[in-house]
C-alpha positions as CSV (number, residue, x, y, z in Angstrom):
1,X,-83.0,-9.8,-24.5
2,X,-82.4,-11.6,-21.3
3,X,-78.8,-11.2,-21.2
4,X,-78.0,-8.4,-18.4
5,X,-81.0,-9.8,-15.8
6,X,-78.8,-13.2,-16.2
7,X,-75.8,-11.8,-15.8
8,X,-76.9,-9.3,-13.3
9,X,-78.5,-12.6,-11.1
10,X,-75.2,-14.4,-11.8
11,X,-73.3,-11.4,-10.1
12,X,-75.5,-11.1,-7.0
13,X,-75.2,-15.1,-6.8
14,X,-71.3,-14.5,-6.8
15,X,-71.5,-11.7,-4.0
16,X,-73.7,-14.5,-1.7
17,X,-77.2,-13.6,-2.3
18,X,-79.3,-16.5,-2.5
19,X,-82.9,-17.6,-3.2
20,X,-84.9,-17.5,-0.4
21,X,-86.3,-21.3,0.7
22,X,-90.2,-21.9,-0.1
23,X,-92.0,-22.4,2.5
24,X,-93.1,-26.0,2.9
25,X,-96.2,-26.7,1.9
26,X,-98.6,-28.6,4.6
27,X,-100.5,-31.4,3.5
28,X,-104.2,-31.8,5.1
29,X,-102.8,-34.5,7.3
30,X,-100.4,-33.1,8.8
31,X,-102.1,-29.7,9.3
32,X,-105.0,-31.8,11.1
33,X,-102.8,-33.8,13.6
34,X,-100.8,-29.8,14.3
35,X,-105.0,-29.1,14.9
36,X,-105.2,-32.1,17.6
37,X,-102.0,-31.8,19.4
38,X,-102.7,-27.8,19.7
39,X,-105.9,-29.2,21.6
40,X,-104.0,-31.8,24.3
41,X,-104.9,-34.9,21.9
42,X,-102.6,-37.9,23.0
43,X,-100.9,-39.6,20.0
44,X,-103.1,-42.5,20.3
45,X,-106.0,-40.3,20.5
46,X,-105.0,-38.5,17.5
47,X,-104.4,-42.1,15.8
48,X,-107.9,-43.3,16.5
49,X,-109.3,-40.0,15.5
50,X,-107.8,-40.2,12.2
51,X,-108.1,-43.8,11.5
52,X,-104.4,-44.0,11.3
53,X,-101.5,-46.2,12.7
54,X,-99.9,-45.0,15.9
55,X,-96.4,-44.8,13.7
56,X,-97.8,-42.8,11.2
57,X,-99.4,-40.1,13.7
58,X,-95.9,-40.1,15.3
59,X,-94.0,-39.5,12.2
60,X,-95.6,-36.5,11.8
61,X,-95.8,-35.1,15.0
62,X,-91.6,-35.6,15.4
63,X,-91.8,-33.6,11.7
64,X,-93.8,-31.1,13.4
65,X,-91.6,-30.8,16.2
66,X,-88.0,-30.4,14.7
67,X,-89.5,-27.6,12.5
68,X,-90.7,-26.0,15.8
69,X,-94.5,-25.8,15.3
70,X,-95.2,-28.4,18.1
71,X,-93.8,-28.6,21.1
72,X,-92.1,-31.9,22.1
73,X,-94.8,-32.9,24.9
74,X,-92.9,-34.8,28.1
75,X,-96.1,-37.3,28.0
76,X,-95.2,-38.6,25.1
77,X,-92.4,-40.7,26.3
78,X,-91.6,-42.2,29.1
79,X,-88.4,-39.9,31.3
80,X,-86.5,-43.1,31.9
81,X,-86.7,-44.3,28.1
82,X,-86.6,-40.2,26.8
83,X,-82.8,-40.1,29.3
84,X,-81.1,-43.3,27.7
85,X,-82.3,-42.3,24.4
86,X,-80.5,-38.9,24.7
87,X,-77.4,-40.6,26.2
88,X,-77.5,-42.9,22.9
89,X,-77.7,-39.8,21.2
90,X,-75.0,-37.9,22.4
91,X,-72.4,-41.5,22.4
92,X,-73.6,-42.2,18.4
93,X,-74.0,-37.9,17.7
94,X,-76.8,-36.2,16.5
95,X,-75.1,-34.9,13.6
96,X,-74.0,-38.1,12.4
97,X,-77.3,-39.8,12.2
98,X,-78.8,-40.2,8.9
99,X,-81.2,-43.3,9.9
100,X,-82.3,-44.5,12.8
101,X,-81.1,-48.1,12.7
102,X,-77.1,-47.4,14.2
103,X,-79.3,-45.6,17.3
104,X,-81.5,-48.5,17.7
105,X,-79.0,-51.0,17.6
106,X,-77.3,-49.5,20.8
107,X,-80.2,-48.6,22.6
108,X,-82.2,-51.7,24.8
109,X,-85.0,-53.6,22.3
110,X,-88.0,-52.1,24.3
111,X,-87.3,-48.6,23.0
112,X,-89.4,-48.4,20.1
113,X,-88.5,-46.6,16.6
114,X,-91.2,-44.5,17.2
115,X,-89.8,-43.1,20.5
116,X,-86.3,-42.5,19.0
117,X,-87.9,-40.8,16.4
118,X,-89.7,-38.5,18.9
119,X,-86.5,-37.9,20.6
120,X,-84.1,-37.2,17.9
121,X,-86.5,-34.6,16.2
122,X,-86.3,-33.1,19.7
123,X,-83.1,-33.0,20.2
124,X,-82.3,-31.6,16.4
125,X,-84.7,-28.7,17.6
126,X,-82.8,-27.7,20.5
127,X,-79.7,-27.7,18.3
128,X,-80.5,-25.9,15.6
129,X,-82.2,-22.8,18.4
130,X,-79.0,-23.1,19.8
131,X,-77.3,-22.8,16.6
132,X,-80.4,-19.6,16.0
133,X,-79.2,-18.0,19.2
134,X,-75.3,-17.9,19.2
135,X,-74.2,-14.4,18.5
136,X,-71.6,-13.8,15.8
């Protein structure tokens, strides 16, 4: 009964066609925090505004960044800290990085987690629009 949709599926599957990603779902928190920084909320404004910790706030605004619905906002870091964290970057490489830690280890102890993280989900969303935007 199900036999030629299954192989049929199985053959297109062989030939390179592929399911199609589902589109991540938003929870409420992150869709309010996309809400305030569309509005010019700080990252400690947004904290207080939601009752949460500073780290959590910026946790999902770096999310909200690498997937390119937020803009990474130069205010949020400072230029001298945002540089050495991108030289860091390119010595340890971007592609590389799995966790944090190796990244923090190199860079000076008043660079905080939550600036690396800012950065790094940066800097993975200028790579991949590079990657978008190469011709074949």
């Amino acid at each position: 009964m199900f036999g030629q949709g299954i192989l049929a599926a199985l053959e297109s599957y062989r030939k390179g066609a592929r399911a199609a990603e589902l589109p991540q779902k938003k929870t409420a928190p992150m869709i309010e925090t996309l809400q305030l920084l569309k509005e010019g909320k700080s990252l400690e404004e947004i904290a207080a505004i939601r009752g949460r910790q500073i780290a959590t706030v910026t946790n999902t605004a770096a999310a909200l960044v690498e997937t390119g619905e937020v803009e990474f906002s130069s205010k949020w870091i400072d230029p001298n800290k945002l540089s050495v964290i991108e030289a860091a970057c390119a010595r340890v490489g971007l592609a590389q990085l799995e966790r944090l830690k190796p990244l923090k280890e190199v860079l000076p102890p008043e660079i905080t987690y939550d600036e690396i993280r800012l950065v790094v989900a940066w800097l993975r969303r200028e790579e991949n629009r590079k990657k978008v935007n190469v011709p074949a």
